[in-house]
C-alpha positions in Angstrom: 123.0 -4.8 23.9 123.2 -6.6 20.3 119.5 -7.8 21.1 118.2 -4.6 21.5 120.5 -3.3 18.4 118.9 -6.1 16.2 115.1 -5.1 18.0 115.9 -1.4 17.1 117.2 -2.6 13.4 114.0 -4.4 12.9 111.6 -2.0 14.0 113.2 0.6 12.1 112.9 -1.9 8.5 108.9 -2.4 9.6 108.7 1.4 10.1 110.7 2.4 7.0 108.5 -0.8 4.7 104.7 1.5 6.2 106.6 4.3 4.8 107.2 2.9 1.8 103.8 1.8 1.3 102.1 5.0 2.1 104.0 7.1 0.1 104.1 4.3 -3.0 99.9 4.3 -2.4 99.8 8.3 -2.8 101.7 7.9 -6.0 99.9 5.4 -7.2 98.4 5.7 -10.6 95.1 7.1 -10.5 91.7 5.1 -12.4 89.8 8.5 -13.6 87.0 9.8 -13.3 84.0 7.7 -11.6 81.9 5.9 -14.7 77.8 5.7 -13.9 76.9 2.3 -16.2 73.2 2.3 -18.0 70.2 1.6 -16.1 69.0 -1.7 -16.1 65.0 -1.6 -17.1 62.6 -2.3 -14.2 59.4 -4.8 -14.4 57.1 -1.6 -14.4 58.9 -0.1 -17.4 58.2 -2.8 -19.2 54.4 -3.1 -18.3 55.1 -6.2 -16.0 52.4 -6.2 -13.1 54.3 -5.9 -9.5 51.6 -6.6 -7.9 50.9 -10.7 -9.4 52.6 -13.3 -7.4 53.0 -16.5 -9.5 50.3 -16.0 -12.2 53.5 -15.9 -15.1 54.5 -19.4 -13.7 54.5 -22.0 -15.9 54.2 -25.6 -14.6 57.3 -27.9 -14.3 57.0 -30.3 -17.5 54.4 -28.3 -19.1 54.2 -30.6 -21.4 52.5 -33.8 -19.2 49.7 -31.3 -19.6 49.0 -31.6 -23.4 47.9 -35.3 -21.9 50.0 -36.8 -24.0 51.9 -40.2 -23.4 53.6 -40.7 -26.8 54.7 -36.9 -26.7 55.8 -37.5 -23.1 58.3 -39.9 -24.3 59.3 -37.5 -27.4 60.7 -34.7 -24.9 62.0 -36.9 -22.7 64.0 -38.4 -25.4 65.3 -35.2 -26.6 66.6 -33.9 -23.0 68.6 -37.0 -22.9 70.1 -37.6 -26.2 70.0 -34.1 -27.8 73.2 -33.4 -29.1 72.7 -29.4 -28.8 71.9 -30.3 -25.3 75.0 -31.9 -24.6 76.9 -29.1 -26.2 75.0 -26.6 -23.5 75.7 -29.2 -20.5 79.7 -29.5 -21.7 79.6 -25.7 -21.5 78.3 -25.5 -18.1 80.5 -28.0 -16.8 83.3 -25.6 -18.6 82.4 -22.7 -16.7 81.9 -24.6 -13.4 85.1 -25.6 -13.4 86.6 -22.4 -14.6 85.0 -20.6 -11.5 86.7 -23.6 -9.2 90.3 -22.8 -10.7 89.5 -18.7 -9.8 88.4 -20.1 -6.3 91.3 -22.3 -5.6 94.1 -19.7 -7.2 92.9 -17.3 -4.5 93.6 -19.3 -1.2 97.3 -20.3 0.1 99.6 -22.3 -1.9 101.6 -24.5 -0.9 104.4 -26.7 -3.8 107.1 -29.4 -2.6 110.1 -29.7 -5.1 113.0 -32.2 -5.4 115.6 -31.8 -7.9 118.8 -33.6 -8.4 121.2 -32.6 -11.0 124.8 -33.6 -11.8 127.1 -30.8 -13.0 130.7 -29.5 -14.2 131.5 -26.1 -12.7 133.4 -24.1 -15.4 137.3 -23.3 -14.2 136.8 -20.0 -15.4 134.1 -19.2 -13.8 132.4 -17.2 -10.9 132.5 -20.3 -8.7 135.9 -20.8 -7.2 138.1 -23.8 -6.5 138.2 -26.3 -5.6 134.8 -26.9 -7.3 135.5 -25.0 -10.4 137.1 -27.3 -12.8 135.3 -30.0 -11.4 132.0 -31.9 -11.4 129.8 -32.7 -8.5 126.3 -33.8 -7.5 123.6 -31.2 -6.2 120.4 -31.7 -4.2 117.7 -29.9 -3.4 114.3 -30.5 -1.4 112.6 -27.6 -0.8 108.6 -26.2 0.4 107.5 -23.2 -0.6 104.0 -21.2 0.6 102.5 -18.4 -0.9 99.7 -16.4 -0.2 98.6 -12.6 -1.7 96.3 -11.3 1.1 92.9 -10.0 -0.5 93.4 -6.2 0.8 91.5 -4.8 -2.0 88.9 -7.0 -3.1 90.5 -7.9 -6.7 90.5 -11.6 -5.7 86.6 -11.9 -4.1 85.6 -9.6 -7.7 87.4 -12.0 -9.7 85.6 -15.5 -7.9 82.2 -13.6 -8.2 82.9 -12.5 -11.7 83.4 -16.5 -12.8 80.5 -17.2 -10.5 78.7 -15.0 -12.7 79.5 -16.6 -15.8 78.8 -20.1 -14.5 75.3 -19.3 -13.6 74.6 -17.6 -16.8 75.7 -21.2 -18.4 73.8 -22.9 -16.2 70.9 -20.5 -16.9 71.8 -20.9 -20.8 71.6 -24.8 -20.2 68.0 -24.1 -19.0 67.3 -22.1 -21.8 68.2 -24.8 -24.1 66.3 -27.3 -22.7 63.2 -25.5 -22.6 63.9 -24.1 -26.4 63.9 -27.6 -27.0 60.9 -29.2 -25.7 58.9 -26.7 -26.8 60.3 -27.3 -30.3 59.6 -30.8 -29.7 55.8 -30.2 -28.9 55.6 -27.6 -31.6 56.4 -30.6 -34.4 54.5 -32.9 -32.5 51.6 -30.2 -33.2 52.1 -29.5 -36.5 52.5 -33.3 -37.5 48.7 -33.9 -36.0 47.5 -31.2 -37.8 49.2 -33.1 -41.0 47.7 -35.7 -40.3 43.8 -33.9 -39.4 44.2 -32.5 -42.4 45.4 -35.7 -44.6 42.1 -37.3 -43.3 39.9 -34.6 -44.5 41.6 -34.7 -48.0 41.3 -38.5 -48.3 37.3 -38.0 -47.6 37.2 -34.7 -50.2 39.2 -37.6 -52.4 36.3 -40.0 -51.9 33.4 -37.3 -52.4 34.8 -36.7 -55.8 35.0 -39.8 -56.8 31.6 -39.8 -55.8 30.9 -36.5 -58.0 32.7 -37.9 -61.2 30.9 -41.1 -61.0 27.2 -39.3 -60.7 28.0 -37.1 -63.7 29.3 -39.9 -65.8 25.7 -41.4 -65.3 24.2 -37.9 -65.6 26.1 -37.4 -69.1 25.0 -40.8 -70.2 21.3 -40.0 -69.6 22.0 -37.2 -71.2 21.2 -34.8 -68.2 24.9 -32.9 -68.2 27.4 -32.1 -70.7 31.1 -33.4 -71.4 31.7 -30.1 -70.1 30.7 -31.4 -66.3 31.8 -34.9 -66.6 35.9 -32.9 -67.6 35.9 -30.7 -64.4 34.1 -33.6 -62.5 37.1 -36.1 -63.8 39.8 -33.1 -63.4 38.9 -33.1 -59.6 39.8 -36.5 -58.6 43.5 -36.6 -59.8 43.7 -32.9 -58.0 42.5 -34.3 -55.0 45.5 -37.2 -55.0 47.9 -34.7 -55.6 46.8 -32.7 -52.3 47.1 -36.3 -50.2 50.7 -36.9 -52.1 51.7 -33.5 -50.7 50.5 -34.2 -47.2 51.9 -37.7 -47.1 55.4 -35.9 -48.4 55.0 -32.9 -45.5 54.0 -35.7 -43.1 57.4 -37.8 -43.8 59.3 -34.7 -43.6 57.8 -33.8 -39.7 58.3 -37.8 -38.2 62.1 -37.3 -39.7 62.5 -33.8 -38.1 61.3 -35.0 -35.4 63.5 -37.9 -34.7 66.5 -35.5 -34.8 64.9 -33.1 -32.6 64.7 -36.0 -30.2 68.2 -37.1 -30.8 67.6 -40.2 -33.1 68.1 -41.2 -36.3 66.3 -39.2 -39.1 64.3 -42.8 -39.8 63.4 -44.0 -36.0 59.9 -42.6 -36.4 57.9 -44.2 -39.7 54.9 -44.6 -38.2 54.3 -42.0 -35.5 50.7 -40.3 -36.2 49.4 -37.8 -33.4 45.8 -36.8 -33.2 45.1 -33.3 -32.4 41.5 -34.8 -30.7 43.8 -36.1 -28.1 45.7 -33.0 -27.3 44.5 -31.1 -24.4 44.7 -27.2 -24.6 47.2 -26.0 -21.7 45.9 -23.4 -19.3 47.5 -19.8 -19.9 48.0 -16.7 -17.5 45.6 -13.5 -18.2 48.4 -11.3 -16.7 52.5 -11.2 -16.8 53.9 -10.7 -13.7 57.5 -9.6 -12.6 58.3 -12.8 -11.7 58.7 -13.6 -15.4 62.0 -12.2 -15.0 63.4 -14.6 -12.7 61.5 -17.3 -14.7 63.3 -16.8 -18.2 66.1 -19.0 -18.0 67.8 -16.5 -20.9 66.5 -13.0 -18.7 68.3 -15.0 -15.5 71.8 -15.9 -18.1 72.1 -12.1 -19.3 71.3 -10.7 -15.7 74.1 -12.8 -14.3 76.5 -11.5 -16.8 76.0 -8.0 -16.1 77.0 -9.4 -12.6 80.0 -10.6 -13.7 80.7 -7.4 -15.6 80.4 -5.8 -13.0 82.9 -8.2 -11.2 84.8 -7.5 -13.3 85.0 -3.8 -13.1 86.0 -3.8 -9.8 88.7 -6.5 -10.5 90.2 -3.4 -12.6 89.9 -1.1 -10.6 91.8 -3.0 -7.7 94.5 -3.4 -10.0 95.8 0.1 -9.2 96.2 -0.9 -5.3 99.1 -2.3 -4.1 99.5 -6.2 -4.7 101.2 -8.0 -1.7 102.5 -11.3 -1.9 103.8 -13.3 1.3 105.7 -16.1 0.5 107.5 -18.5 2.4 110.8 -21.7 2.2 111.6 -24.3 3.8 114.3 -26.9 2.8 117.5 -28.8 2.3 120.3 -28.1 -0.5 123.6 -29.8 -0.7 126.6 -29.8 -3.1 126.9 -33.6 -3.0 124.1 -35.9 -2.4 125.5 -37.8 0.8 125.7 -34.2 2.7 121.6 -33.0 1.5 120.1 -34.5 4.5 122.4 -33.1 7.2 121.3 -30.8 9.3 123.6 -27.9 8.3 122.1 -28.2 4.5 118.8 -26.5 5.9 117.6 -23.7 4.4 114.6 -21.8 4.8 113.3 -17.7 4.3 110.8 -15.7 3.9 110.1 -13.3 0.9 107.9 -10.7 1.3 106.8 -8.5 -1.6 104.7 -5.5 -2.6 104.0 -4.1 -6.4 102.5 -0.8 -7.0 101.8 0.5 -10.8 103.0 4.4 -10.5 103.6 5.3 -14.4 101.8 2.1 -15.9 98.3 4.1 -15.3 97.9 5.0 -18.7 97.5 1.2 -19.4 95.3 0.1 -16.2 92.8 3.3 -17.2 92.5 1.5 -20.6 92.1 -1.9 -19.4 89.2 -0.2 -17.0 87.3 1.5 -19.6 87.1 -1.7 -21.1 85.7 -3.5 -18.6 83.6 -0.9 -18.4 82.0 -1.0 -21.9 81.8 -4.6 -21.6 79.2 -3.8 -18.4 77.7 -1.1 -20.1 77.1 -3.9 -22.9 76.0 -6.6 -20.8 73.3 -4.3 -19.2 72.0 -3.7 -22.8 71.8 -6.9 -24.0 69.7 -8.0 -20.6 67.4 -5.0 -21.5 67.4 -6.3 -24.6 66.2 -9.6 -23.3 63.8 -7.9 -20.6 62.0 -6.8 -23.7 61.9 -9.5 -26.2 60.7 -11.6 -23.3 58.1 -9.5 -22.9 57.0 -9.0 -25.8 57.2 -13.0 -26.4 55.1 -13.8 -23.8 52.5 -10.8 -24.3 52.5 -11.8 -28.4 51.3 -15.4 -27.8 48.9 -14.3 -24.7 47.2 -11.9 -27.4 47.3 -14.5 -30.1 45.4 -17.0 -27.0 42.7 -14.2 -27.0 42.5 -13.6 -30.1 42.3 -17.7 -31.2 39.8 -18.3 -28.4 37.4 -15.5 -29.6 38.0 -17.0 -33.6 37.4 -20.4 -32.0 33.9 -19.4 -31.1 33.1 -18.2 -34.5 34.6 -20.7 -36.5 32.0 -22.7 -34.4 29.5 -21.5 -35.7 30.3 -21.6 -39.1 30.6 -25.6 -38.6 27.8 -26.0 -37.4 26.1 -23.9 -40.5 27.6 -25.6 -42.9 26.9 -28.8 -41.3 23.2 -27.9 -40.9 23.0 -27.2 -44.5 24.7 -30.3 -45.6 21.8 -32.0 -43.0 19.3 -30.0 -44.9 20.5 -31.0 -48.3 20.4 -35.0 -47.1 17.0 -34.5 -46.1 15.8 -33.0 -49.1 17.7 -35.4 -51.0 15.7 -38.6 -49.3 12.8 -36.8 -49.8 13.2 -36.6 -53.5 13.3 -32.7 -53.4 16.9 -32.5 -54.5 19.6 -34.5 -56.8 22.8 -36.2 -54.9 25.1 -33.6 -56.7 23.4 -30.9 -54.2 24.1 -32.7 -51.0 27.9 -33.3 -52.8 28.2 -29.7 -53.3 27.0 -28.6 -49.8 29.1 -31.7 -48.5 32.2 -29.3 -50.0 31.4 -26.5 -47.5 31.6 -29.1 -44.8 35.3 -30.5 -45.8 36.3 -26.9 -46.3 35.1 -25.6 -42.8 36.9 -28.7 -41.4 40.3 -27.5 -43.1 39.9 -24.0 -41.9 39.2 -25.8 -38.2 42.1 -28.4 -38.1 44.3 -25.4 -38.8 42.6 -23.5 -35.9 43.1 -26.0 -33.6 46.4 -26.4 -34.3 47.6 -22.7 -33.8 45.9 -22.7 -30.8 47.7 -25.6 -29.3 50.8 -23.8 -31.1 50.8 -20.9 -29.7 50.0 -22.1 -26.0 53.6 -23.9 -26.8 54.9 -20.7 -27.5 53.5 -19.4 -24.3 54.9 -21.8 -22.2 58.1 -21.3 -23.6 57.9 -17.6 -22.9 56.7 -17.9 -19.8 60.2 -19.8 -18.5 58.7 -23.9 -19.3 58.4 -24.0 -15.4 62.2 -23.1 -14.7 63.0 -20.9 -11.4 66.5 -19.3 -11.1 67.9 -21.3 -7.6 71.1 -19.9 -8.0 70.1 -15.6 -6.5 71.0 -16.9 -2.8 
C-alpha cells in the first residue's frame, strides 16, 4: 500500500510539472511580429554570367606566372614573415577557438569538488548544541552533472553562429594574404618600371651630352649662336636631375618593399627587376558567378550574415522554456574521520525549468537587435557582391582597353624608330647634320618613356585582376 501511495504521489508531481509547463509556455512572453530581413543580391543582378563554369578562376600562386624567380621569393617571404599576416592568423586562431568553447558549453558537464574547511559554529546561532559554541572540521567530496537539453534550437544557433564567425576569419585570413601578394607584385612592378625608365633617362643623359658637345663646336665655327650652345648646356644638368629623381623613387620602392615582405626597410639595396622578364598573366573575357565563392572577402561577409542569422534564432529561442537537468553525487561529514563512511553519502537530483513571462519587453529588444545586425550584415555582403564586381570588371576593361593602346603605341615606335633610321642614313650620306639624327633620336627616348609606362600598367592591372578575381582561393569551408 505505501508503494502504490508513493507511485500515485509521483505520478501526480510528473502530471502536475506537464501542467506547469504548458500553461507557463502559453504565458510565455511573446517575440512580435515575424521580421522579413533584406534580400541578399543574386549573381544575375549583378551582371555575373550563370552560365560560365570556372572562367573567373584565377590560378593557385598567380604569381609563379609572371615567370619570375626573384619575385617568387618576394611573396613567399611576405606570407611568412608579414606581420599584418600574423595579426589576421592570430585572429583566426581567436575565433577557432571561440567557436570550440560555444561547442563544448553545449554538451554535458560534469565538475568534481573537494573542500575541507575548519570552523567555529556561533553559540547563538541557528545550529544547535552541542556544535554551537564549538569548532569542528567539515568535508566534502562531491560530483555534480549538468546538462540543458537543446529543446529549442538556441544552443545548435549559437555553435553555428560562432561557426559563422570563424569562417569569415578564416575567409578574412585569405583575403589578407592575397591583398598582400598582389601588393607585393604590384611594387615589384612599379620598381621595374623605375628602373626601365632610369635606363632611358641615363641614355637621354648621354644624347645630350652629345647635343651640347656638337654645338659647342658648331658655336666655335661660328655655325650657331650662344643662344644654342645655353639651352644645349641647360639640358644636361636637367637631364641628371631626372636620373637623381628616379634613383631617389627607386630607393624608396626596394625599402617599401622589404617591409611589404616582412624585412627590414634596408634588406633589399640592390634588387633591380626588368619588366622584359615579366610575363603578362592570362585574364578571363567573362565574370562568372563563381567569383562569389572565389572572393575570399565576398565568402567572409556571406558567412557573417550566416552567423547573424544564427544569431537571430538564438533570440528568439530565448522566449522558450530553458531546462536544466542537473545531477550529485557525494560525501559530506562534520569531522573528517566520519567523511568516508558510508552514512556521509549524499547524492540528488535538481531539475529546473525557467520561462520569461513579463521580461518580454526586454527579449523583444534584444531580438530586434539581432535583427538589425542581420539586416546589416546582408548589406555589407551586397556591398561587397558589388565592389567585387565592379573590381574585377574595372581591371578586365582596363586589359582591353591596354591591349588595344598596346597596338598603337606600337606603331608609333616603330615610326619614330624608322625616322631616327632615316635620319642616320641621311646623316652617313652627308645629306644631313648629326644634330638632326639627335633631334629625331629625342622622339625615340620619348616613345620609349610613354612604352615602359605602358607596359607596366599592363602588368599592373593584370595584378589587379588577379586579385579581384579571388588570387586562386576557393571557399572549402560551404560543406
Amino acid at each position: 500500500m505505501p508503494s502504490t501511495r508513493k507511485a500515485l504521489a509521483a505520478h501526480f508531481a510528473v502530471s502536475a510539472l506537464a501542467l506547469a509547463a504548458a500553461i507557463l509556455l502559453a504565458g510565455c512572453a511573446s517575440p512580435g511580429a515575424p521580421h522579413t530581413p533584406l534580400a541578399q543580391t543574386s549573381p544575375a543582378a549583378v551582371g555575373l554570367s550563370t552560365t560560365a563554369t570556372g572562367e573567373t578562376a584565377a590560378p593557385a600562386q598567380w604569381w609563379t606566372a609572371l615567370g619570375d624567380a626573384q619575385l617568387n621569393a618576394l611573396i613567399d617571404t611576405a606570407l611568412q614573415g608579414s606581420p599584418s599576416l600574423a595579426a589576421s592568423r592570430a585572429r583566426l586562431e581567436q575565433a577557432i577557438a571561440l567557436s570550440q568553447v560555444r561547442e563544448a558549453a553545449n554538451g554535458p558537464q560534469a565538475t568534481l569538488g573537494v573542500d575541507a574547511t575548519r570552523q567555529r559554529y556561533s553559540a547563538n546561532g541557528l545550529v544547535p548544541a552541542p556544535i554551537a559554541g564549538n569548532t569542528y572540521n567539515s568535508g566534502n567530496v562531491q560530483a555534480t552533472l549538468s546538462w540543458s537539453p537543446d529543446f529549442f534550437g538556441q544552443h545548435a544557433a549559437e555553435l553555428q553562429a560562432a561557426l559563422g564567425q570563424a569562417r569569415a576569419a578564416q575567409a578574412d585570413a585569405a583575403a589578407a594574404a592575397n591583398t598582400l601578394a598582389a601588393q607585393v607584385g604590384r611594387g615589384y612592378v612599379a620598381l621595374a618600371r623605375l628602373v626601365a625608365q632610369r635606363d632611358v633617362a641615363v641614355r637621354a643623359l648621354e644624347q645630350r651630352e652629345e647635343q651640347r658637345k656638337l654645338t659647342q663646336e658648331r658655336t666655335a665655327a661660328g655655325l650657331d649662336s650662344q643662344v644654342e650652345l645655353t639651352q644645349a648646356q641647360a639640358a644636361v644638368p636637367d637631364a641628371r636631375t631626372q636620373i637623381e629623381a628616379l634613383d631617389e623613387q627607386i630607393t624608396l620602392g626596394r625599402r617599401q618593399l622589404a617591409v611589404l615582405t616582412g624585412q627590414a626597410p634596408d634588406a633589399l639595396p640592390s634588387l633591380t627587376p626588368r619588366l622584359a622578364t615579366l610575363h603578362p598573366l592570362a585574364v578571363p573575357d567573362v565574370l562568372g558567378a563563381d567569383l562569389l565563392g572565389r572572393r575570399p572577402d565576398v565568402v567572409a561577409a556571406r558567412w557573417r550574415v550566416e552567423a547573424a542569422t544564427q544569431g537571430v534564432n538564438s533570440a528568439r529561442s530565448e522566449f522558450y522554456p530553458n531546462i536544466n537537468i542537473g545531477a550529485f553525487v557525494g560525501l559530506n561529514a562534520l569531522g573528517l574521520d566520519r567523511l568516508f563512511n558510508g552514512s556521509s553519502r549524499q547524492m540528488g537530483v535538481t531539475p529546473a525549468l525557467r520561462l520569461p513571462i513579463f521580461d518580454g519587453g526586454r527579449l523583444r529588444a534584444q531580438l530586434g537587435g539581432r535583427q538589425a545586425e542581420l539586416d546589416a550584415a546582408i548589406a555589407q555582403y551586397n556591398g561587397a557582391v558589388l565592389d567585387a564586381v565592379k573590381e574585377a570588371g574595372d581591371a578586365i576593361a582596363s586589359v582591353q582597353s591596354l591591349t588595344r593602346q598596346q597596338a598603337l603605341q606600337d606603331e608609333a615606335v616603330a615610326s619614330a624608330e624608322k625616322a631616327y633610321r632615316f635620319a642616320q642614313e641621311r646623316y652617313r650620306a652627308g645629306l644631313g647634320n648629326y644634330l638632326v639624327v639627335l633631334s629625331t633620336e629625342s622622339q625615340v627616348l620619348a616613345q620609349r618613356r610613354l612604352a615602359v609606362d605602358l607596359r607596366a600598367r599592363q602588368l599592373d592591372t593584370r595584378l589587379v585582376l588577379m586579385k579581384a578575381l579571388g588570387g586562386g582561393w576557393a571557399d572549402d569551408t560551404a560543406g
